[in-house]
C-alpha positions in Angstrom: 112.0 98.6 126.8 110.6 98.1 123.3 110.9 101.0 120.7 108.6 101.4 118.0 108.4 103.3 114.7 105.1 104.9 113.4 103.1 105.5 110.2 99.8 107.1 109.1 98.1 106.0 105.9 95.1 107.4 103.9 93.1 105.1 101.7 90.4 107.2 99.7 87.4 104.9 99.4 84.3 105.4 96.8 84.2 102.0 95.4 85.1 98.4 95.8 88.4 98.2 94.1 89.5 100.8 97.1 89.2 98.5 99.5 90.9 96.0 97.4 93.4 98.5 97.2 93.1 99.1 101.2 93.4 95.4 101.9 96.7 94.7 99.5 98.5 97.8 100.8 97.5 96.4 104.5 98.3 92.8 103.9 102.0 94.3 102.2 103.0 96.2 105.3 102.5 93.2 107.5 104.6 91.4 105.5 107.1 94.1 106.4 106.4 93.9 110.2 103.6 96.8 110.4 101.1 96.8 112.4 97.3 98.2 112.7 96.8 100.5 116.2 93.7 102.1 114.9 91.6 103.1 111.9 89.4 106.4 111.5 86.4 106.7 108.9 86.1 110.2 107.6 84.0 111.3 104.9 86.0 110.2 102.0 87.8 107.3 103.1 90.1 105.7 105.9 92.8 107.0 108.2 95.5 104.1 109.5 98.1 104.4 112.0 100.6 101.5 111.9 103.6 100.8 114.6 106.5 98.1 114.1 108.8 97.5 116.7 112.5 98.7 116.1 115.7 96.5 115.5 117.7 96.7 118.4 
């Protein structure tokens, strides 16, 4: 059975360079064998949960 490991990040967004910020961060934990489960919008910016699978 696959394991996974799980992370939670928090962007704060008010302007466009915050999502620039967003997407880098995103695009550098893929790199690193993250991935996106789900995104929440609150009222001041994003929360993201992330899962990689474990080494065996």
């Amino acid at each position: 059975m696959k394991q996974f490991e799980y992370d939670a990040l928090f962007f704060h967004v008010k302007k466009q360079r915050d999502y620039d910020a967003m997407r880098r961060l995103l695009n550098e934990r893929d790199a690193e064998g993250w991935e996106v489960i789900t995104a929440d919008a609150g009222d001041n910016g994003y929360t993201t949960f992330v899962k990689r699978e474990l080494a065996k």
